[in-house]
C-alpha positions as CSV (number, residue, x, y, z in Angstrom):
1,X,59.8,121.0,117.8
2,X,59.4,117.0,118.6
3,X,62.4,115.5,120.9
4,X,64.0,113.6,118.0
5,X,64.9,116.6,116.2
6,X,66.2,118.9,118.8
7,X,68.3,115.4,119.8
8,X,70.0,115.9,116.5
9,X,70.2,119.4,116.7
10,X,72.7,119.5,119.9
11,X,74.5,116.7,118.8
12,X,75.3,118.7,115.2
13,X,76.1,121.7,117.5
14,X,78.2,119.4,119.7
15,X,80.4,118.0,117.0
16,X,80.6,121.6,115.6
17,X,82.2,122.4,119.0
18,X,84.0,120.0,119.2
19,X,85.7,120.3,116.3
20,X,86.0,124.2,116.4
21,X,88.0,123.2,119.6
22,X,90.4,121.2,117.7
23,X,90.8,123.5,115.0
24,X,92.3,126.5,117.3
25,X,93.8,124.3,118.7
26,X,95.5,123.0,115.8
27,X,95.9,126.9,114.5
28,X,98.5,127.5,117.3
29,X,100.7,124.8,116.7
30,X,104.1,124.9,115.2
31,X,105.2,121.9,112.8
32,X,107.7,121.0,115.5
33,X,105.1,120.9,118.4
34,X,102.9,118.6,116.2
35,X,105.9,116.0,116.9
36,X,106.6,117.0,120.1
37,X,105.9,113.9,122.8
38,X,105.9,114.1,126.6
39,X,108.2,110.7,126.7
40,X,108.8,108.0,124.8
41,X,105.6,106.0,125.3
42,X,103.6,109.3,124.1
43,X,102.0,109.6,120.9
44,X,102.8,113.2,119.2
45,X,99.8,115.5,117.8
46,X,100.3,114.1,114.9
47,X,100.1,110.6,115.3
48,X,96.8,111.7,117.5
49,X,95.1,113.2,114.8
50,X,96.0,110.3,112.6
51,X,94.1,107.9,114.7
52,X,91.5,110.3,115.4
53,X,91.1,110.8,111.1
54,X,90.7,106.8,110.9
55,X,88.5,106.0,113.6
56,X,86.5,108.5,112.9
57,X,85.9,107.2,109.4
58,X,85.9,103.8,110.5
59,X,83.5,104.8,112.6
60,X,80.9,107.0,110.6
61,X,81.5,106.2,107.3
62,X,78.1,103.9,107.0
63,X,76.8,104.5,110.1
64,X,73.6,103.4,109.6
65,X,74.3,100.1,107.7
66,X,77.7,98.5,109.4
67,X,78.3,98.2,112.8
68,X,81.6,100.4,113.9
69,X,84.7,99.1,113.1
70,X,85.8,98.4,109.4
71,X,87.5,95.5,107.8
72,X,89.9,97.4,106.0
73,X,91.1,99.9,109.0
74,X,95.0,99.5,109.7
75,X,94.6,100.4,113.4
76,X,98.6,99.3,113.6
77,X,99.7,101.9,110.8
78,X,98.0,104.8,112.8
79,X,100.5,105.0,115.2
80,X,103.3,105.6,112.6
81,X,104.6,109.0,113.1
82,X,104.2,109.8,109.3
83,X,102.7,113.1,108.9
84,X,105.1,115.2,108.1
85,X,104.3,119.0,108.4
86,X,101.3,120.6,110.2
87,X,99.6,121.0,107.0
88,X,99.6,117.2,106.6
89,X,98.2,116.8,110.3
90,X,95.4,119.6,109.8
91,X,94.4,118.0,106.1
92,X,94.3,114.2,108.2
93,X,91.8,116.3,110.9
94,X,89.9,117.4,108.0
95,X,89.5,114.4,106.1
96,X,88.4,112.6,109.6
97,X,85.5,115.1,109.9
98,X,84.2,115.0,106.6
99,X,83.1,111.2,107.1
100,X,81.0,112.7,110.1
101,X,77.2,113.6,108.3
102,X,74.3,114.2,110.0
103,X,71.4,115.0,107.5
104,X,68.9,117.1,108.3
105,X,66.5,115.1,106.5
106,X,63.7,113.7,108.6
107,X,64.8,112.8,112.2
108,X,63.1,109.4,112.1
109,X,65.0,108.1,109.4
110,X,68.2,108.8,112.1
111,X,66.9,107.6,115.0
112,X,65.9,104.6,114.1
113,X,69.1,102.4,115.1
């Protein structure tokens, strides 16, 4: 297997880990620990997997035609504590990973940038 395709295939299993991480992690939370903050300068569960949701599609969405950070991103409005219920928290982590594609289409084509 050349280098270029076993480079993507740890980072897909890397994500995957990462991600499987979050999701027991997520699994074992109540709807009141997803608000729970350490002090008042903390930022709950939820707001983290808010940010984590738009950064991650800021971040992915297009990766290989725009640089990073999007236009239309309200990087402000992720810090509003306005997920409401541990289903809305998981569906926000969900909808962050599903801008994340890796193809397994020819490895060239990916490591081009």
């Amino acid at each position: 297997m050349k280098f270029e395709q076993e480079f993507l295939n740890v980072i897909r299993a890397r994500f995957k880990e990462i991600k499987r991480l979050g999701d027991r992690t997520l699994e074992q939370l109540s709807d009141d620990d997803m608000h729970w903050r350490y002090n008042e300068t903390s930022n709950t569960i939820a707001v983290l997997a808010k940010h984590l949701r738009d950064n991650m599609y800021s971040r992915w969405t297009n990766v290989f035609t725009s640089d990073g950070e999007k236009a239309d991103r309200g990087r402000d409005d992720e810090f509003e504590d306005d997920l409401h219920s541990k289903a809305d928290v998981i569906a926000a982590w969900e909808d962050g990973w599903q801008s994340l594609s890796i193809p397994k289409g020819k490895s060239e084509e990916y490591l081009k940038w």
